[in-house]
RONURO-117272 format. One line per field, with one value per residue (C-alpha): residue in one letter; x, y, z. Coordinates in Angstrom, 1 decimal, always signed. Each point is the difference from the previous one (the first is absolute). Layout:
BEGIN
code: A:...
east: X:...
north: Y:...
up: Z:...
//
This chain:
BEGIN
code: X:X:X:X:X:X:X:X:X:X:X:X:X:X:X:X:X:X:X:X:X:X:X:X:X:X:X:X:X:X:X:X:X:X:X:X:X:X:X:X:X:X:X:X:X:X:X:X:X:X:X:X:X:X:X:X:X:X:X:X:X:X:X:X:X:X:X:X:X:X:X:X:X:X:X:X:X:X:X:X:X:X:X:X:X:X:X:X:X:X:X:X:X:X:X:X:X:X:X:X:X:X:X:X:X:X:X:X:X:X:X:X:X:X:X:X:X:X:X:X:X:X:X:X:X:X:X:X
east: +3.3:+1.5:-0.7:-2.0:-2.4:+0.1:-2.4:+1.2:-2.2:+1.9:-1.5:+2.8:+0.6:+3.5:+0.9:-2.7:+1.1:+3.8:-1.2:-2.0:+2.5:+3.3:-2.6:-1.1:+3.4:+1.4:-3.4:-2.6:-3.7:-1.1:-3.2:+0.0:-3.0:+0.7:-3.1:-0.9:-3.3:+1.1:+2.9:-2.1:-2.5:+2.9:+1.4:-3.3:-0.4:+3.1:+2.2:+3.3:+3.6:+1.7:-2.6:+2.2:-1.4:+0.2:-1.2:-1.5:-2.4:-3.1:-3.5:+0.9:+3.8:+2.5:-0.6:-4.0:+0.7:+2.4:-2.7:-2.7:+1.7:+1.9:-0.9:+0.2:-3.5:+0.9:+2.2:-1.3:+3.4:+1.7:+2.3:+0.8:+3.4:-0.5:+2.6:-1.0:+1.8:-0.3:+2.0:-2.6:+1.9:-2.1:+0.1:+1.5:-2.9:-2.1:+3.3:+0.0:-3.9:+0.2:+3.7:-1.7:-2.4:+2.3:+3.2:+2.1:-0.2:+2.2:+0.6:-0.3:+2.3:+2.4:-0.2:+0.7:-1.5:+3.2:-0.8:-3.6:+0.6:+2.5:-2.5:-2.6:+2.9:+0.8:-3.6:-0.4:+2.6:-1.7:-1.9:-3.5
north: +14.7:-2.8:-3.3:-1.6:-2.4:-2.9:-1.5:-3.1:-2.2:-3.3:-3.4:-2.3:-0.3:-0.7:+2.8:+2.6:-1.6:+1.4:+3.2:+0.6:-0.9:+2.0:+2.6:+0.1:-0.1:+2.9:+1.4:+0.8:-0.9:-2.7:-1.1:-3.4:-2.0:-2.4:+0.7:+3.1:+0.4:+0.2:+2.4:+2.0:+0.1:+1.2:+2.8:+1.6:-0.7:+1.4:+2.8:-2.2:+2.1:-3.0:-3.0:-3.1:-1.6:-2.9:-0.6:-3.6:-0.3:-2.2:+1.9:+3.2:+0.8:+2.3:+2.5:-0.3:+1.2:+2.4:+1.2:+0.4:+2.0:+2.1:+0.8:+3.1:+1.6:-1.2:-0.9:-1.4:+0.1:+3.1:-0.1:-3.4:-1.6:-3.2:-2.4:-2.7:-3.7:-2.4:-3.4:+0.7:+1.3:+2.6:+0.9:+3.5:+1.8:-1.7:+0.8:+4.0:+0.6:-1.5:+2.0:+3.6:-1.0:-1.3:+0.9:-3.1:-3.3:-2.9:-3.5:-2.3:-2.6:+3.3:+1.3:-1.0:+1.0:+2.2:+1.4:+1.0:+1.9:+2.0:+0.7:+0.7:+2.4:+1.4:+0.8:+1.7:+2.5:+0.6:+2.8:+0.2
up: +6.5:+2.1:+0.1:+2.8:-1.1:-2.6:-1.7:-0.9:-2.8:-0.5:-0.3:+0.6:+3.3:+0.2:-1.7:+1.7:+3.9:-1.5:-1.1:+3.2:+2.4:-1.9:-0.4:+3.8:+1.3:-1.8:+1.8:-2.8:+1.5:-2.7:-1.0:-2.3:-1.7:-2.6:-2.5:-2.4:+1.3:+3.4:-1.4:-1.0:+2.5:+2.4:-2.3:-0.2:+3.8:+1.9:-1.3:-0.5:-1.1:-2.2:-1.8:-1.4:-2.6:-1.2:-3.7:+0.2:+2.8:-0.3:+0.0:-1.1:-1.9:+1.0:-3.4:+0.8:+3.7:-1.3:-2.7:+2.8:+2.3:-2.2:-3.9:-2.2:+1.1:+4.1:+2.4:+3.4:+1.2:-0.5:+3.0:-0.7:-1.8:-1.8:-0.7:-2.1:+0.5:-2.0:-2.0:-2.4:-3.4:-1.5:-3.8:-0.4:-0.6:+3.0:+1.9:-0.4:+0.1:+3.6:+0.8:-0.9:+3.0:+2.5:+1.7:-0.3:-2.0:+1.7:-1.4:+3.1:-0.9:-0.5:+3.5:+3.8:+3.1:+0.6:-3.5:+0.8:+3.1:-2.4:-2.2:+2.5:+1.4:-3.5:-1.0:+3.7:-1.3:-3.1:-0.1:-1.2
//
């Protein structure tokens, strides 16, 4: 699979305007809303090949977006990576029950906009 088009669901603008711009200019297509409800409402909407998520979003969390589109009895978005992103620190076991349903977990404060379009890249090369 490669990866075309983002969905980016990020509710602090600064850091979602970053994302979006390093993201467009290594020329991924990139959706961004800054609400879980509206996250979600696009992921069920429009097939999307990468969704970055962030953990702490107002209406809706990250893990309860995460949960509805992709559990153990269904997954809405079975041609879709997720990368989660978050500053939120997560309790081990919190921490590996979201990681066996996504593709990447990235501390923000952790990572660069150089950094992201190497993971985008990376998880492009990994097949599955």
């Amino acid at each position: 699979m490669m990866i075309k088009t983002i969905l980016c669901v990020e509710d602090d603008r600064f850091i979602g305007e970053m994302y979006v711009r390093s993201l467009q200019k290594a020329g991924y297509d990139v959706t961004w809303v800054v609400d879980g409800n509206d996250g979600l409402v696009a992921a069920r909407n429009q097939q999307f090949d990468l969704i970055i998520l962030d953990l702490m979003l107002p209406e809706q969390r990250g893990d309860q977006i995460l949960n509805s589109l992709r559990n153990n009895d269904v997954d809405l978005i079975p041609n879709s990576k997720v990368l989660i992103m978050t500053n939120f620190e997560q309790d081990e076991s919190s921490r590996k029950s979201v990681m066996g349903r996504v593709d990447g977990y990235l501390i923000k404060a952790d990572i660069t906009p150089r950094n992201l379009i190497e993971v985008v890249k990376q998880m492009d090369n990994d097949k599955s």
